[in-house]
N, C-alpha and C positions, 0 to 999 in steps of 0.2 A: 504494500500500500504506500502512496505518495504519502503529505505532509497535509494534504486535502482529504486524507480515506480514500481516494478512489485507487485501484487498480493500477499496477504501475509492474511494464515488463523493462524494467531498464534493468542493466548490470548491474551496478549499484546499489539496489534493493533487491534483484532477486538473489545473487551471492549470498548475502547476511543469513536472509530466508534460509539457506537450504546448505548452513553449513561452515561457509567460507567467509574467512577472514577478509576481508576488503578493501584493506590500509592502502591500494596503489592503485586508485578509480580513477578511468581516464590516463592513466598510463600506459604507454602499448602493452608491456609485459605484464603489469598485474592488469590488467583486461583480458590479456590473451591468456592467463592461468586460472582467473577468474571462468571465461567461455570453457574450457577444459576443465574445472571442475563439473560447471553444470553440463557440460558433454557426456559425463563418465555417470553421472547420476543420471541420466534420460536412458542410456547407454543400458544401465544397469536396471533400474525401474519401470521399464519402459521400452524393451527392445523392438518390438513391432512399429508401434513410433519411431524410433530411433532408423529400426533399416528402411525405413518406407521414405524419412528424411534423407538417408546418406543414397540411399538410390536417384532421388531424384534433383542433388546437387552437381551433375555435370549436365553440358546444355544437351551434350548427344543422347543421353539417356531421356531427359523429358522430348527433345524432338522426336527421339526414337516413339515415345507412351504414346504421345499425342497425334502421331502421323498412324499406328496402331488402333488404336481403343476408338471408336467409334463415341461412346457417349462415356464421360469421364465425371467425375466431382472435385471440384476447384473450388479453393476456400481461400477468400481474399480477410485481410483485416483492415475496418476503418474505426476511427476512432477507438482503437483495442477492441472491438468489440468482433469477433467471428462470421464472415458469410459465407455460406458453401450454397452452390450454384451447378448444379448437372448442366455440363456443355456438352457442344461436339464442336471440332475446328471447322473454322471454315477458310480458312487460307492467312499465307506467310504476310508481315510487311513488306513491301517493294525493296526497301531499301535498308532495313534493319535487320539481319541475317535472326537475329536470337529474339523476334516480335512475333508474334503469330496473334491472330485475331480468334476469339470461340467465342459463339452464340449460345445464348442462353435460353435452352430448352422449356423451360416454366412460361418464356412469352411465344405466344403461337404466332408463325411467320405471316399469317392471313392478314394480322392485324397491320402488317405493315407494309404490304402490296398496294395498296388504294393510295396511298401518301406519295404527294408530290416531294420532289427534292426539296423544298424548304421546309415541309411538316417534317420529312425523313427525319433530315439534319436534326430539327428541332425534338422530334423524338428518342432518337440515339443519345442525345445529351442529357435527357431524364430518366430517374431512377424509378424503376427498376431497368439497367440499361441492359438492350438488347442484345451491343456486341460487349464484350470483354475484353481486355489485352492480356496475353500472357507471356512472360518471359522467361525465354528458356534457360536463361541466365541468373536467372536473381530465385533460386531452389523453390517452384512454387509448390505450395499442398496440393496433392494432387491423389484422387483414390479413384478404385474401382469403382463404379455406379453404386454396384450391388454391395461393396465395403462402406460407403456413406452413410455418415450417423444422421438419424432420424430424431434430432434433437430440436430445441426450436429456432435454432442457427441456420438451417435451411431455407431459404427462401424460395417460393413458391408466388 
């Protein structure tokens, strides 16, 4: 927890949490011993998490999932707070090797066929948004359809 009660994933407070002495925050090395404690703890408590994270920390691997898997579960965070989202891709950025675009399954495509290019536009950029960006780059959560928690983190 912040200094507000609310929820707080920084290193700095989750170290203390779970263990670890904290004395060099914001230093590379006590950060990167810091990240390696709670690596060995998720590691250890939590190994299904853990290999389904370390699988999908190289860009070949998630481009490999996602060129694969026809309908997948991607879990973005805003505000700390958890969204998983059933996609299926639907094509690379032009110019961004490691960008890939997925549709979001829960909005039916019919709804967006009638829509001129400036409703489109104007549609795409409200939530609930239709396309996604995902980066094969930056370790995204990413599961089976049928492995997806049915929690109320789902949006539908």
């Amino acid at each position: 927890m912040n200094d507000n009660g609310k929820k707080s994933f920084k290193l700095d407070r989750l170290t203390p949490a779970n263990g670890f002495k904290h004395d060099k925050a914001h230093d590379a090395m006590g950060d990167v011993e810091a990240t390696i404690h709670l690596s060995r703890i998720m590691a250890e408590k939590a190994p299904d998490i853990w290999s389904a994270f370390m699988r999908f920390s190289t860009n070949k691997a998630v481009a490999d999932y996602i060129a694969e898997e026809r309908i997948f579960c991607l879990t973005d965070f805003f505000f700390m707070q958890p969204y998983s989202y059933m996609v299926t891709t639907i094509g690379r950025h032009s110019e961004n090797k490691n960008e890939w675009y997925v549709y979001d399954l829960s909005i039916h495509p019919e709804s967006l066929t009638s829509l001129d290019d400036e409703q489109l536009a104007a549609r795409l950029a409200r939530s609930p948004k239709p396309l996604r960006r995902l980066k094969t780059n930056g370790a995204p959560m990413l599961c089976l359809s049928e492995d997806a928690c049915s929690d109320s983190s789902y949006q539908t």
